[in-house]
Each structure stands twice: as structure tokens, then as C-alpha cells.
C-alpha positions as CSV (number, residue, x, y, z in Angstrom):
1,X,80.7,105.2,113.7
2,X,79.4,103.8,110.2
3,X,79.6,107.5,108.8
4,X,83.4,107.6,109.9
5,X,84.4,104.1,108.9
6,X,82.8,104.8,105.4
7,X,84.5,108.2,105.5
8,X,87.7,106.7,105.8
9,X,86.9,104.6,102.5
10,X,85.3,107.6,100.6
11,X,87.5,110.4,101.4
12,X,91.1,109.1,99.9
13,X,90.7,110.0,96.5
14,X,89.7,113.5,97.5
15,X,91.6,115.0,100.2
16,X,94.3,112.0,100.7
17,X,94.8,109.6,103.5
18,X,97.1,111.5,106.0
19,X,97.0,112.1,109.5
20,X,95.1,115.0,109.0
21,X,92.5,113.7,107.6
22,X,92.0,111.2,110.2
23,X,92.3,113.8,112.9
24,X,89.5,115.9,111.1
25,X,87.3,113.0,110.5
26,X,87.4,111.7,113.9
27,X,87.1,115.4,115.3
28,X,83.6,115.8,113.5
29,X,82.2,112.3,114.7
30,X,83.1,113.7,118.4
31,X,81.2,116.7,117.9
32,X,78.4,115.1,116.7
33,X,78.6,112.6,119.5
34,X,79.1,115.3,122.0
35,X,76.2,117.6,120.6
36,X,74.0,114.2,120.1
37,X,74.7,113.4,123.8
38,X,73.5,117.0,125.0
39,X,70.2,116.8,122.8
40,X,69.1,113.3,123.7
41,X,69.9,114.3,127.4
42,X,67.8,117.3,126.7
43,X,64.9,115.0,125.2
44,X,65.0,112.4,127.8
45,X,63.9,115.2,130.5
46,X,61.0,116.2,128.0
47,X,59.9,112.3,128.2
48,X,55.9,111.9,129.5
49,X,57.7,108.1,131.1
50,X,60.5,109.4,133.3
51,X,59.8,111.3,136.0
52,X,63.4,111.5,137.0
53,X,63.8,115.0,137.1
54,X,66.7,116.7,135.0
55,X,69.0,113.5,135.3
56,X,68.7,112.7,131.5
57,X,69.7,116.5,130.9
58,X,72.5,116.2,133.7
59,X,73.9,112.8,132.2
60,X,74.1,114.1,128.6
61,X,75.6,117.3,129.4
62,X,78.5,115.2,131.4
63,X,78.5,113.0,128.8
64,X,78.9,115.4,126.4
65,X,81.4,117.5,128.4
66,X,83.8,114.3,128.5
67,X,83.4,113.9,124.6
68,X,84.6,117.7,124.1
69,X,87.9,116.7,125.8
70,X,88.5,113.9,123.8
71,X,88.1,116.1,121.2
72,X,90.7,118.5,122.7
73,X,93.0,115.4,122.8
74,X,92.6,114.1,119.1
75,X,93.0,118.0,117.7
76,X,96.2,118.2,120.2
77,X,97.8,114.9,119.2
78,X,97.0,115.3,115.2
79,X,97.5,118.7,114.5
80,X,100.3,119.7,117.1
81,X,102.3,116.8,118.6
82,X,102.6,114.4,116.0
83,X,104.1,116.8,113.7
84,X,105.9,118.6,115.9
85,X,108.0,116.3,118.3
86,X,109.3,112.7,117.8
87,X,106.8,109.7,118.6
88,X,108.5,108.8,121.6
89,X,108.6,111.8,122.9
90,X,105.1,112.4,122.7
91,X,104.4,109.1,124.0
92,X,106.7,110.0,127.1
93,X,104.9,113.2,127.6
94,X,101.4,111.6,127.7
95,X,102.4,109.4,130.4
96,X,103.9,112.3,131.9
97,X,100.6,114.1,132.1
98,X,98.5,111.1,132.7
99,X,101.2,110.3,135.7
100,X,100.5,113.6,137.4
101,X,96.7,113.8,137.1
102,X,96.7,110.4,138.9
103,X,98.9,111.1,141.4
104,X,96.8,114.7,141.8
105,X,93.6,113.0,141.8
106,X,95.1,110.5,145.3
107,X,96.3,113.4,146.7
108,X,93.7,115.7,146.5
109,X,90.2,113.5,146.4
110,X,90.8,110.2,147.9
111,X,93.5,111.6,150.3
112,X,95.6,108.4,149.6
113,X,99.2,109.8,150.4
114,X,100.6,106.4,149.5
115,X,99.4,105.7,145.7
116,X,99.9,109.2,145.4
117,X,103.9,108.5,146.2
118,X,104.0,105.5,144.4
119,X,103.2,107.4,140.9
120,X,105.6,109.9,141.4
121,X,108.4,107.0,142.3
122,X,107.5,105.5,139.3
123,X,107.4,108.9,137.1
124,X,110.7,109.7,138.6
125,X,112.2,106.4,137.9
126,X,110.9,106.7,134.0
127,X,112.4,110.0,133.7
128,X,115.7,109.0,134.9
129,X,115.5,106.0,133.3
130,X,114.8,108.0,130.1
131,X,117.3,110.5,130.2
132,X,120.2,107.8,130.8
133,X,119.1,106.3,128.2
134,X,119.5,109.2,125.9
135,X,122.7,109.4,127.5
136,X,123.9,106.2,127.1
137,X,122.7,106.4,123.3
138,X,124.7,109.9,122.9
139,X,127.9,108.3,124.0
140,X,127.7,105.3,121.4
């Protein structure tokens, strides 16, 4: 984090201070985190202390799997959403998605019809709520 804090103060005169550049910067400190979560994992097994088996291995490849899709998100939202579609629109659309995996994951793995049809209410009643609003703000 010190390397991409000082990053942001050292790379403006170069390459600028856009979006972009954020979204780069911050996509190379998650690839080192994920490849420095993978390694250490890697090392812990090799430690003479733990005799643990291949948890520090499994926990740094998990780890490091979870890092990959935050990268996924950060190259997604800075190099395709945000110049692509409206703020609010993108904001809508990640709550959209976020929505649906919840409701997926009480309907699938916990088996929890009720939270499961509580999310969708609620996703319904934002997407109604959203599209009268774009009505009401058409007819104005």
C-alpha cells in the first residue's frame, strides 16, 4: 500500500492523474498482492514449525484467487463502465448484480427460500422505482 500511495504522488507529472491511471495503479498492487498471497502460502507449507499440512498453500491460493477478482472488478469499472455508461447507471447495475448473487447464494447454498424472496422484492421494487423515475423525469 505505501508503493501505491506514493505512486499516486509520483506518477502525476508523468502520465497524469485520470481514472486510468488509478485503475492501473491499483490493478498492479492487486497482482502483487495476489501473487504475494500465493508465494507466502507456498512458503508457509515449506516451514520446519508448522506441520499443518498444505493449509498455508490452500489459504494463499484462496486468498489469492479472491484478489484476482477484485482485480477483474477494478479493470471492469475503470476501463469499461465508467467511461462507458452514466454513474448512476453503473451504480444501479452493481447492485443489480450484487442483488442476484445474494439472492442465488440463499437459494442455492443455505436453502433459505425466504431471504432469497426478500432480495428479489426489493430488486424489483428498485427497478420499478427506477424506471418511474426516469419516467417521471422524461415527462418534466
Amino acid at each position: 500500500m505505501v508503493v501505491e500511495i506514493l505512486g499516486a504522488k509520483m506518477l502525476p507529472p508523468y502520465v497524469g492523474l485520470s481514472h486510468f491511471v488509478w485503475t492501473a495503479q491499483i490493478a498492479v498492487t492487486l497482482v502483487a498482492l495476489a501473487c504475494g498471497y500465493y508465494v507466502g502460502g507456498r512458503l508457509a507449507d515449506r516451514s520446519q514449525r508448522l506441520v499443518r499440512g498444505r493449509r498455508g498453500g490452500n489459504v494463499g491460493w484462496f486468498t489469492s484467487i479472491g484478489t484476482l477478482g477484485s482485480l477483474a472488478g477494478t479493470l471492469l469499472i475503470g476501463y469499461l463502465l465508467i467511461p462507458l455508461m452514466p454513474n448512476s447507471l453503473t451504480m444501479y447495475f452493481t447492485a443489480l448484480v450484487l442483488m442476484l448473487i445474494c439472492a442465488g447464494y440463499f437459494l442455492f447454498a443455505r436453502r433459505k427460500w425466504p431471504a432469497a424472496l426478500v432480495l428479489l422484492l426489493a430488486l424489483g421494487s428498485a427497478v420499478s422505482g427506477k424506471s418511474c423515475l426516469a419516467q417521471t423525469q422524461t415527462h418534466m
